[in-house]
N, C-alpha and C positions, 0 to 999 in steps of 0.2 A: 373565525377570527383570521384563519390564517388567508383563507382568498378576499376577506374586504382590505388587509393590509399588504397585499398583492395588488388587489386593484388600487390604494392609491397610489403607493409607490409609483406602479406604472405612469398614472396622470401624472405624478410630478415627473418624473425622469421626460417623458413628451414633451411636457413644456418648458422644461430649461430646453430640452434642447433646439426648439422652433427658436427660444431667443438665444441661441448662440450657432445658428446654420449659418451666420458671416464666415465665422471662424475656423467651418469645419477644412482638414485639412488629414492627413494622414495618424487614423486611428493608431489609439497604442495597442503596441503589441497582443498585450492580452486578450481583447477583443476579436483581432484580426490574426491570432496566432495561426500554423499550420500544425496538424494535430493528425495522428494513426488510428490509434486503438479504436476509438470509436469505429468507421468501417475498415480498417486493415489497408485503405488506401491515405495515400498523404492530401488531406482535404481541409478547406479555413475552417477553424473551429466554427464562423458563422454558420455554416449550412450543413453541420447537423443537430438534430435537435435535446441531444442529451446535456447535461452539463456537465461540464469536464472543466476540472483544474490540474494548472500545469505549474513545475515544483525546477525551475533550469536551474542548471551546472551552477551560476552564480550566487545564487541563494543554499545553495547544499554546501559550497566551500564557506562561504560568509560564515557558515554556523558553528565550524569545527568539529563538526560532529564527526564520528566514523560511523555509528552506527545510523541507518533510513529514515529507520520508522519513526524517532524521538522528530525528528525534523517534518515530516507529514503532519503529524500529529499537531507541528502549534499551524501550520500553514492551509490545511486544508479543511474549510468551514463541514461540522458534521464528523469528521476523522475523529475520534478518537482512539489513545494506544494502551493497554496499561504498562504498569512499569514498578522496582519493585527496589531499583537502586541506582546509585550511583552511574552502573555501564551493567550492560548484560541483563538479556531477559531466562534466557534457563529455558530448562523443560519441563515436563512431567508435575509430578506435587508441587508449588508454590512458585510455577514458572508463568512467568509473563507473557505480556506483545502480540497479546489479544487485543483485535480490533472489530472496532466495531462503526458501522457506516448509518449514520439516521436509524441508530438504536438497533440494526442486525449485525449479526455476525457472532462477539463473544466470544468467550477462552474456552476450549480451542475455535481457534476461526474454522468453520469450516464452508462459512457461509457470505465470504468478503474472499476472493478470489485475485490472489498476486501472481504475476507476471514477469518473466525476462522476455524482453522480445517479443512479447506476444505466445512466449511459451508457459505452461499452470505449472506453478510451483508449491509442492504437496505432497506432505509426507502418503506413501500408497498402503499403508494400512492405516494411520491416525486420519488423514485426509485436512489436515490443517498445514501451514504454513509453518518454516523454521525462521521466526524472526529474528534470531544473531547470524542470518546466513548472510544477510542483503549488508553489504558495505558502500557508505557512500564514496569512496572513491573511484567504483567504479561506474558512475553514474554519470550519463550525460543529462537527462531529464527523467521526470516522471507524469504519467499524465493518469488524473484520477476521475475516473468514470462515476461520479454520486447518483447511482440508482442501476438498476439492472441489466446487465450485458451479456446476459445468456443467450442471445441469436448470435451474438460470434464465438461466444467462448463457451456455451454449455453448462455445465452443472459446476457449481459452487458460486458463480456468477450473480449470484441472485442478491446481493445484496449492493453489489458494486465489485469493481475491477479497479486493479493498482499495478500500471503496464512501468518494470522500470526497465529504462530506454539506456540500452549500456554505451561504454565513449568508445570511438575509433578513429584513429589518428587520421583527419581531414587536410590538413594542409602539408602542402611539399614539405620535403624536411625531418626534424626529431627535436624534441623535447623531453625534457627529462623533470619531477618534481618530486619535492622530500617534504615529509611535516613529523617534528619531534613537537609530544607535549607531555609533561606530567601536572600531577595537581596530587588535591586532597584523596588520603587513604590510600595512598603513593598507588594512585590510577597512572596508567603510563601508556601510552597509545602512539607509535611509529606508522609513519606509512612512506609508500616508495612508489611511483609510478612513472611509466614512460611511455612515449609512441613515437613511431617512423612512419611516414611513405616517403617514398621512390619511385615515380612511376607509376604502374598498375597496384602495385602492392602496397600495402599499410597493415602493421601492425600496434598492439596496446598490450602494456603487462601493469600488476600493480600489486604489491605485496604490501601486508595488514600484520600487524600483531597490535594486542590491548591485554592489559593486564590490571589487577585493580585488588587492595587486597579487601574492599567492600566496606560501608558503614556503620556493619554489624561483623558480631563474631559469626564465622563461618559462611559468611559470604565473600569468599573470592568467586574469582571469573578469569580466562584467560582466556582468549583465540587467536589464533594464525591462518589465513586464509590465502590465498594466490588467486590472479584472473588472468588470462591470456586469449586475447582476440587475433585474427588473423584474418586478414580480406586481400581479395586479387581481383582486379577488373579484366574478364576473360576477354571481353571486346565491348560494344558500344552498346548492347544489348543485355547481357549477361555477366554480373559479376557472384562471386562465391564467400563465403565468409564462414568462421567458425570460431566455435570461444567454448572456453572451458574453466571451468573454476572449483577450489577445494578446499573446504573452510574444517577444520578442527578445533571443538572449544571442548573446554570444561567447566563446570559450575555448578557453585556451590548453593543447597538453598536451606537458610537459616530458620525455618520455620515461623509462625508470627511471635507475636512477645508473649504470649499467653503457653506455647508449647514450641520451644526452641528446637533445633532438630540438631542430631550432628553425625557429622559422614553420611549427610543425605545429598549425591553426589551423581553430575551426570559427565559422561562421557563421550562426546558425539562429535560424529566423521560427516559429511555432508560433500555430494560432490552434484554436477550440473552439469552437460555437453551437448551442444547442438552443431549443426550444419543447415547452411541455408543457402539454396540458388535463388538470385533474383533474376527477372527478368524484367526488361522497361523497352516497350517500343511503340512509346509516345502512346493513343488510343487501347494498346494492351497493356499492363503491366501484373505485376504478380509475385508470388515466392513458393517454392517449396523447401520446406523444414523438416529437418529431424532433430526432437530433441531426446535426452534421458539425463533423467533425475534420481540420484542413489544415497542409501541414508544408512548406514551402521550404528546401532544406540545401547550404550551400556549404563543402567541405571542402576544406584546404590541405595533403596531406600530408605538407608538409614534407620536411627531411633530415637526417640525423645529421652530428655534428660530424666534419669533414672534407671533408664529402659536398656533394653539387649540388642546388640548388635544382631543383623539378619545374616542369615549362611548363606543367601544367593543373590544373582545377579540378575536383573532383570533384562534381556537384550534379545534385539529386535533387528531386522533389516528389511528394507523395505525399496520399491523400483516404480517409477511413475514413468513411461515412455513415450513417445508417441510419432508421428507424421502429420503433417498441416501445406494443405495446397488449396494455393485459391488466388483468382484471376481476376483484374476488376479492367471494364470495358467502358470505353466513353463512344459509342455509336455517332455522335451528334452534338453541338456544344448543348451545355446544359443537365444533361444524361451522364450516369453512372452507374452502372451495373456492376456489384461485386458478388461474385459465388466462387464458394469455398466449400470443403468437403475435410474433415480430421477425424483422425483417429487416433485416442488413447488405451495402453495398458494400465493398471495400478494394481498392486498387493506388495505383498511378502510374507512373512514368517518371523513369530515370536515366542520365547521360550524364555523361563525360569533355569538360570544355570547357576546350579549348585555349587558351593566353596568346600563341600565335606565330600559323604559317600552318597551323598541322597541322591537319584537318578537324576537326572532333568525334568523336570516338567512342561509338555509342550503348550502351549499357551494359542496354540493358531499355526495350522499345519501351513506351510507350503500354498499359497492362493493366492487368485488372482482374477480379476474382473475386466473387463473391456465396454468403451463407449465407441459408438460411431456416428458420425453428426453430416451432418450437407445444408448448407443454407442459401439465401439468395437475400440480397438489399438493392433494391432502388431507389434512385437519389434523380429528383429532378426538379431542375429551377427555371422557374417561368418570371419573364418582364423582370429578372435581373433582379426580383426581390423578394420572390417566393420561392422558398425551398422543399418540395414534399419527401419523405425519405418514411418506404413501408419494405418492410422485410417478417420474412417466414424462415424459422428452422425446425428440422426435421432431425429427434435426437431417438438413437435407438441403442439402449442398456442391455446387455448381457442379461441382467438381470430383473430390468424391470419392464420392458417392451419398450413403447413408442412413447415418445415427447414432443408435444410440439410447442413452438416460442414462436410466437406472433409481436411484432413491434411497428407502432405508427407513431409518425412526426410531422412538424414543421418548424420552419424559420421563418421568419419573415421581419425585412429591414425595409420600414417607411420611410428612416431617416436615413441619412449616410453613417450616424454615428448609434444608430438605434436597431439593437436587433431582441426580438421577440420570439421566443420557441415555447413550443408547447409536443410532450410526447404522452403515448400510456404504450410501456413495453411487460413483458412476460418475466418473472427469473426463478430458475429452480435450482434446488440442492440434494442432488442421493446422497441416501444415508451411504457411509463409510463402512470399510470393513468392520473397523471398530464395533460400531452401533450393531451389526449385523449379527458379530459373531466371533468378539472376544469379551471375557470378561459380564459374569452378570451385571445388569438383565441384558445383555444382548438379544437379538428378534431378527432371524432371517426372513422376516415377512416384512420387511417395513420396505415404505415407498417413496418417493421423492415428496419435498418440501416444496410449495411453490407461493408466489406473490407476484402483486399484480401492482405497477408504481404509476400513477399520475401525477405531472407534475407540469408547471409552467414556471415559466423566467425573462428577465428581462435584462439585457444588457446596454448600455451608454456609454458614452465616450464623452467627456468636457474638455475645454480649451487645449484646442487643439491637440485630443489626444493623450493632453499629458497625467489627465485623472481620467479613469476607468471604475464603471461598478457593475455587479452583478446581484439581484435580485432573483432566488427561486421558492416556490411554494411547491408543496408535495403532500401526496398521501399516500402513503404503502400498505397494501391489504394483502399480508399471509396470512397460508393457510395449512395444513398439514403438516404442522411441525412435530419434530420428533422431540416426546417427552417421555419421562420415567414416570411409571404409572402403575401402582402394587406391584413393585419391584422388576417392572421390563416395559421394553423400550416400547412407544407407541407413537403412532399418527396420531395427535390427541389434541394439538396446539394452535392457536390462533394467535393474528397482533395486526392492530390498528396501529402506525404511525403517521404522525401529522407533523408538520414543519415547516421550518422558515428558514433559509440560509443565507448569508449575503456577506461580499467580499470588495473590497476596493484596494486600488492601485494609484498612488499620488506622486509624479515628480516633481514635489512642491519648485523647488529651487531646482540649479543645476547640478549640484552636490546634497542634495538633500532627495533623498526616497523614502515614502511613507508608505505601508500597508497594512493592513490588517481585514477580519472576518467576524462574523459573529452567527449563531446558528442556537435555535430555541427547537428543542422537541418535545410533542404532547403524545404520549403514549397511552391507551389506554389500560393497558397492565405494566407496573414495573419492570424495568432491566437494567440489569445488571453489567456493569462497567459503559453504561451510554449516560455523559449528562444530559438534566436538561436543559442546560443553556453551556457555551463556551463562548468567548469574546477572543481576540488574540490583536495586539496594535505593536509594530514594532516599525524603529525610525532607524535611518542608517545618513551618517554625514557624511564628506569626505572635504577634509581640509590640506593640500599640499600634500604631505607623507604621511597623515594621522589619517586615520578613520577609526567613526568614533559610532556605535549601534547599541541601542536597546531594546527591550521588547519585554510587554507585560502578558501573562496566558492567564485568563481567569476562566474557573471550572465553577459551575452548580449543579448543586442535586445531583450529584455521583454516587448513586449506590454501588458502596464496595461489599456488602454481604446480598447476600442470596434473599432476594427478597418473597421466594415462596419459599413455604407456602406461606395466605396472605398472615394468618394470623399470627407468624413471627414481626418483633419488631424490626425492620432492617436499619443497618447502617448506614446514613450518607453523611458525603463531604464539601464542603464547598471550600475554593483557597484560592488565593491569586500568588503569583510566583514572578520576581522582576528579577529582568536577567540583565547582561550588560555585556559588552566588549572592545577594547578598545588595542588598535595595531599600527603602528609603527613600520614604516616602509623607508630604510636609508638607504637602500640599495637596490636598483632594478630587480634583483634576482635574492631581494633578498625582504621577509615582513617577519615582524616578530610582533608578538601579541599576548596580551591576558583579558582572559575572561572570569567572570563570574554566575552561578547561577543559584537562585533561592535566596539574592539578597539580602534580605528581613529575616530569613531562619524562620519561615512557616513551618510549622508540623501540621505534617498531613499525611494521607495515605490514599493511594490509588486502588489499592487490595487491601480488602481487611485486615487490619491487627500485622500488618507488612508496615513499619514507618518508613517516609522516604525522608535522602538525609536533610540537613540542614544549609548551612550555606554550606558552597564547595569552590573551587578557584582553582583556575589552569591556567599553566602560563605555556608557551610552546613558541618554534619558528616553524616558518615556510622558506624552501629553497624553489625556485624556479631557474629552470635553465634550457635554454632554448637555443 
């Protein structure tokens, strides 16, 4: 089903656009965007051949959101995030912001691979992601890689990559912005940002607090986070840059309705620094990077009503480090050659710390693992409308020996407004410390997960540009996944996915922009937090000082319980959810706005026997000052 309605798509997209090649003229953005992640060089999204969606500045402020992930999630066709309230996903027992990409990944992620800069962002003993760490404020764009990206980035890569593209103050000058908002269950969410250059120099700062006392009893949340970028242009070749950032939250998680929990409670420090020399001179360019990623976690795990309070603490620290250098070479127009060579550390240590006399107990000594990778991508375009782009990496684990990642592509654009790709790339995932060797059944013998993605796409452009669509078809074939199996962990697991994704972009009017996605997945075994279908349509107007946006997200077939083994019955959801916002601008430097979201007061739930709330309402300003 899914390549006969690929191919006709395709016929239709050809033939509009043979009858509107009068008209063609400079494609929209989307199509023709400039795009990283994909080879780690700045290249048109045309000419490579993965499909990648991009999430800019304008669409993250539009939404109000502070937190990422909630904003990926209705925007990018196949994304899915869970979520569990109001603001705040948590950790550990009944924590959220599990994602998951064309049905991989799951709570915890460890298999959908997030990014600063191009740097892996992961806790180094759990090996998943901290989703209250990413604030959108400090976001320039996001570009999301839907399908395999292990020949740049290695292990966890394997289900797709979420590069977020942090801001740095570009133009001469200094700017300053403020946003106050409160709402329902007296949620209250500040933020502060600024930037300067002068010269060679540009700096970025931006401070977060949120607060919220939850929908439920015993669900608060609070975080306070800081970012600070720093860049100097050394001379016309060489500039240097470095950021740092340090997010502290806490949260609360109420258990489902069936077994309420209370002072089940986490406590968590998270911090993030890098350094990075570029280098640019013109036919060379490049970067080398240093990052380090640090995590301190104090869990309470509380007790159910009726039940005893525990006497210890559960707490953890953990270190993800690494170096990343790689040079990409144009010989000749047409050519690209990028190779690169990283290397990561990841562990730590975690331990049960007693509240009475009772010793400690060590939970996972002191440990730590290392990856070391080298790869090579070519990228070559012939007669201006073929693009072939093959690449090999070469990954070698501490632990588990040699890896290799094989990836082939094309593009190819017969029309001016018509572009065509087709890939089949590699992606794997080592098992984590975790899995290894905390915590039964842990299994120091286990081996990487891998999967193998085919996919094709079709991209067009109509009138002049000002609509945009994207059609892709896929097949994902893992293999080796890690499963619990009479009580430890095993290479045991397999999964067919199959899919259909598609996304457009409409500047109906000159104040009027329309978009939306829709993405259907056929799995051959149930999973868990992936629907199988998502829709998402959302309109934004602008009249004089009003702008005026809504947006509808419909979910089906969400399994939020555990659907093995088969012969339990599992739980799914299906809901649609209309949201609204409408803002007020009387003064250059000044918007005020309310929003709403869950209009109609659906009950539903993302995670089992977790309700999410009902309707909720924010009202907030924006200060700008320039």
């Amino acid at each position: 089903m899914v390549q006969k309605f690929s191919f006709l798509t395709v016929s239709f997209f050809l033939l509009i656009s043979n009858g509107l090649s009068a008209q063609e003229d400079t494609i929209h953005r989307d199509i023709d965007e400039v795009v990283v992640t994909a080879t780690r060089a700045s290249v048109n999204r045309n000419n490579v051949p993965m499909t990648i969606s991009v999430i800019n500045r304008a669409e993250i402020e539009e939404s109000s959101e502070s937190a990422l992930l909630p904003v990926l999630s209705e925007r990018v066709p196949g994304l899915f995030v869970t979520q569990r309230g109001v603001t705040g996903f948590g950790v550990a027992a009944g924590g959220t912001g599990g994602i998951t990409m064309r049905g991989v990944g799951g709570s915890p992620t460890t298999e959908v691979l997030v990014l600063i800069d191009g740097h892996p962002q992961y806790m180094g003993v759990m090996g998943h992601h901290l989703p209250d760490a990413y604030v959108a404020s400090d976001v320039e764009k996001v570009e999301v890689i839907r399908g395999p990206a292990s020949i740049l980035y290695g292990s966890n890569a394997m289900g797709g990559v979420i590069n977020i593209i942090t801001r740095r103050q570009n133009t001469e000058g200094w700017n300053a912005n403020g946003r106050v908002m409160y709402g329902s269950y007296n949620t209250q969410k500040y933020m502060a940002n600024g930037g300067l250059k002068k010269g060679k120099f540009n700096g970025y700062l931006s401070v977060n607090h949120d607060r919220t006392d939850g929908h439920r009893s015993n669900s608060d949340f609070a975080i306070t986070n800081g970012y600070l970028k720093l860049g100097y242009q050394l001379n016309e070749h060489f500039q240097v840059w470095g950021d740092a950032s340090l997010a502290s939250y806490e949260a609360q998680n109420p258990g489902t309705t069936a077994d309420t929990m209370i002072n089940n409670t986490a406590d968590i420090l998270r911090g993030v620094a890098s350094v990075t020399v570029e280098n640019n001179y013109g036919k060379l360019s490049g970067a080398l990077k240093f990052f380090y990623n640090f995590g301190d976690h104090k869990v309470n795990d509380g007790y159910s009503k009726g039940g005893a309070p525990t006497n210890f603490f559960y707490r953890s620290t953990d270190h993800n480090y690494g170096i990343t250098f790689y040079q990409t070479f144009r010989p000749f127009t047409g050519n690209m050659i990028t190779a690169g060579i990283d290397y990561k550390s990841f562990g730590g240590h975690a331990w049960n710390d007693y509240t009475d006399a009772t010793p400690n107990l060590v939970l996972l000594p002191d440990t730590s693992l290392y990856e070391l990778g080298g790869y090579v991508i070519m990228q070559q375009t012939l007669f201006e409308k073929l693009t072939l782009n093959v690449g090999v990496r070469l990954e070698n684990s501490e632990r588990f020996g040699t890896e290799w990642v094989p990836q082939a592509g094309l593009s190819y654009r017969p029309l001016r407004h018509t572009v065509l790709k087709a890939s089949v790339s590699k992606g794997f995932r080592s098992p984590t410390i975790r899995e290894m060797y905390m915590f039964p059944p842990h299994n120091p013998d286990l081996q990487p997960e891998r999967m193998i993605n085919y996919e094709v796409s079709v991209g067009q452009g109509f009138f002049e540009g000002r609509l945009t669509a994207e059609l892709t078809g896929y097949i994902a074939d893992g293999s080796n996944l890690i499963m619990t199996q009479m009580g430890r962990n095993l290479n045991a697991g397999d999964f067919k996915n199959q899919g259909i994704e598609f996304s457009l972009r409409w500047n109906a009017l000159k104040n009027l922009n329309i978009q939306g996605n829709y993405s259907y997945l056929h799995a051959e075994k149930p999973i868990l937090s992936a629907p199988g279908q998502q829709a998402y349509i959302a309109a934004s107007y602008r009249m004089h000082k009003w702008t005026l946006s809504a947006n509808y997200q419909y979910v089906h077939d969400l399994y939020t319980q555990n659907p093995i083994p088969a012969e339990t019955d599992p739980h799914k959801e299906s809901y649609g959810l209309w949201n609204a916002k409408v803002s007020y601008r009387p003064l250059k430097w000044l918007d005020v706005f309310v929003k709403g979201e869950n209009l109609t007061g659906k009950s539903y739930a993302i995670v089992y026997d977790y309700p999410m709330p009902g309707v909720t309402v924010f009202g907030g300003i924006n200060l700008s000052l320039r």
